[in-house]
N, C-alpha and C positions, 0 to 999 in steps of 0.2 A: 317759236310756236310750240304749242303742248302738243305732241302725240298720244293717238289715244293707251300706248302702252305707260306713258308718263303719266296718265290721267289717270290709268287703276293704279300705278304705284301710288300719287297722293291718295287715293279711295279707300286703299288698303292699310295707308299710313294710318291717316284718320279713326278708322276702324281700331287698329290697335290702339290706337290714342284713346279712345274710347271704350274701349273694353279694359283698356288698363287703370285708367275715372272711374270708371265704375268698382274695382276690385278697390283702389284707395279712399272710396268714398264709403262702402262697405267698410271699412277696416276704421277710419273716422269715428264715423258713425257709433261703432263698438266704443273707442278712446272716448269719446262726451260722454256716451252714456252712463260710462264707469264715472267718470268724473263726478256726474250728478250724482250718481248712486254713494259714492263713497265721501260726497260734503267737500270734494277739491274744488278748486276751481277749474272754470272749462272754458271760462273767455277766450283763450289763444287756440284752443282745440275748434272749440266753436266756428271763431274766424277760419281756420284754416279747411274748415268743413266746410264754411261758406265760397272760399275760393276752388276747391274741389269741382263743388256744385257750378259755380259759375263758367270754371275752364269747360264743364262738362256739356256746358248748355252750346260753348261756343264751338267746340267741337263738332255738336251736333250738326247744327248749323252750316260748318264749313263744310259736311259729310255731304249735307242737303247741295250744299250750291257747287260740290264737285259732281254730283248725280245731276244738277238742272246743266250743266254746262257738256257731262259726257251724252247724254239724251239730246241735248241740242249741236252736238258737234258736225252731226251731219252738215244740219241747214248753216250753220254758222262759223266763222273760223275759230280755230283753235283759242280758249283761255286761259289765262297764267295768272291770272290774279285774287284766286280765291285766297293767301295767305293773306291779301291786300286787309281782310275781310277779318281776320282773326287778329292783323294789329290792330286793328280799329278797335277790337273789343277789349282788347291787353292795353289801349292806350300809347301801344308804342306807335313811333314815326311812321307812316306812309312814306314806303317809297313807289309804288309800283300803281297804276292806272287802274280807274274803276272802269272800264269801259265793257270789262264783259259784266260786270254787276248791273251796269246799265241797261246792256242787253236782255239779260235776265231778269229785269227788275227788283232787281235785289238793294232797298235803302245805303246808299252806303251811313256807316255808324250806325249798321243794325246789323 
């Protein structure tokens, strides 16, 4: 079971996950631009902006459904499977139950 002291360490994870996306997507951002501006090429820059963006979305995301699960901890028993929620969007293996995403009605594979 997630304690709610566990529950702000991943909150606080995420958050820095987040604000640190944000600092390398800034910094990206800067690398293509130069790119375009100086006639190199920026396809691998580009992509890699694009994955920035994407981790950053999912992030968000997990931030969101660690805040729907500490708000709902009272009424509900503790959940452990917000990471469930981030392989899903990295495509890697599920190992771990969707049942508090169900709870929360959070799609799984969203």
């Amino acid at each position: 079971m997630l304690s709610m002291n566990h529950a702000q360490k991943y909150l606080a994870q995420a958050i820095r996950q987040i604000v640190e996306l944000t600092v390398q997507i800034a910094r990206q951002r800067v690398v293509v631009k130069h790119a375009l501006d100086t006639g190199q090429g920026s396809a691998m820059a580009e992509s890699l902006l694009d994955a920035l963006e994407q981790s950053l979305r999912i992030f968000e995301k997990h931030r969101m459904f660690l805040l729907n699960c500490s708000e709902s901890s009272s009424a509900l028993p503790p959940c452990d499977d917000g990471p469930e929620l981030v392989r899903q969007k990295t495509k890697l293996r599920p190992t771990k139950s969707t049942s508090c995403a169900r709870r929360h009605n959070v799609p799984a594979g969203r």
